[in-house]
KEKOLTI-800082 format. One record per residue (C-alpha): x, y, z; residue in three letters. Coordinates in steps of 0.1 Angstrom, whole numbers, plus 5000, padded with zeros to 4 digits. Layout:
// KEKOLTI-800082
XYZALA/...
// end
This chain:
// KEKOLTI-800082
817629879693UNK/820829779676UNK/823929639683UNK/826729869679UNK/829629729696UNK/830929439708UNK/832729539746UNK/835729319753UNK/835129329793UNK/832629419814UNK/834629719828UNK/834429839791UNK/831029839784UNK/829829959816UNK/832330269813UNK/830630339772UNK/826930289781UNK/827430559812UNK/829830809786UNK/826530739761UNK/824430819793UNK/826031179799UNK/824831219765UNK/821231159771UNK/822030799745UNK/819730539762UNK/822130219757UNK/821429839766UNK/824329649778UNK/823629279772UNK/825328949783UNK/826029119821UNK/824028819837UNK/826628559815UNK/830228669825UNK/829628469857UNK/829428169836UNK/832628259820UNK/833827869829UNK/830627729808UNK/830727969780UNK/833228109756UNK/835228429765UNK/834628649741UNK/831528799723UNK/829328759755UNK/828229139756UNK/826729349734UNK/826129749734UNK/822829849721UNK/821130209716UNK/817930329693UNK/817830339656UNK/817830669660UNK/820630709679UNK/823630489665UNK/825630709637UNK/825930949667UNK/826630659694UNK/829230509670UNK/831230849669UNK/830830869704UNK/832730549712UNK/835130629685UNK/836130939699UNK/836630769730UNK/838330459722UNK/840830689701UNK/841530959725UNK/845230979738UNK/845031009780UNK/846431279797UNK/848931219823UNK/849831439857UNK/853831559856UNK/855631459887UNK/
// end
């Protein structure tokens, strides 16, 4: 597996690795168990997003798509 991004929260990463999951993308989420040690540790760079080989040209369009898209809001 490879690293392909770098999740700034928790929220974040779990929200990419289930949109990779929908597309059949196994993806490794790593660093979970150390944001509880966020006091001990340094903020930032703690998790990691990880998929095959195989799979990360099409898992680094995926989260591009998503990190770029534009949301849609409901009209009062």
């Amino acid at each position: 597996m490879i690293h392909i991004y770098t999740p700034a929260t928790l929220i974040e990463g779990q929200c990419l690795k289930d949109m990779l999951h929908s597309k059949r993308i196994h993806s490794h989420l790593s660093g979970v168990d150390l944001t509880g040690a966020m006091g001990e540790l340094p903020a930032i760079g703690l998790l990691g997003l990880y998929v095959p080989a195989e799979d990360a040209l099409l898992a680094k369009q995926l989260i591009d798509n998503y990190l770029s898209a534009t949301p849609i809001f409901d009209e009062p």
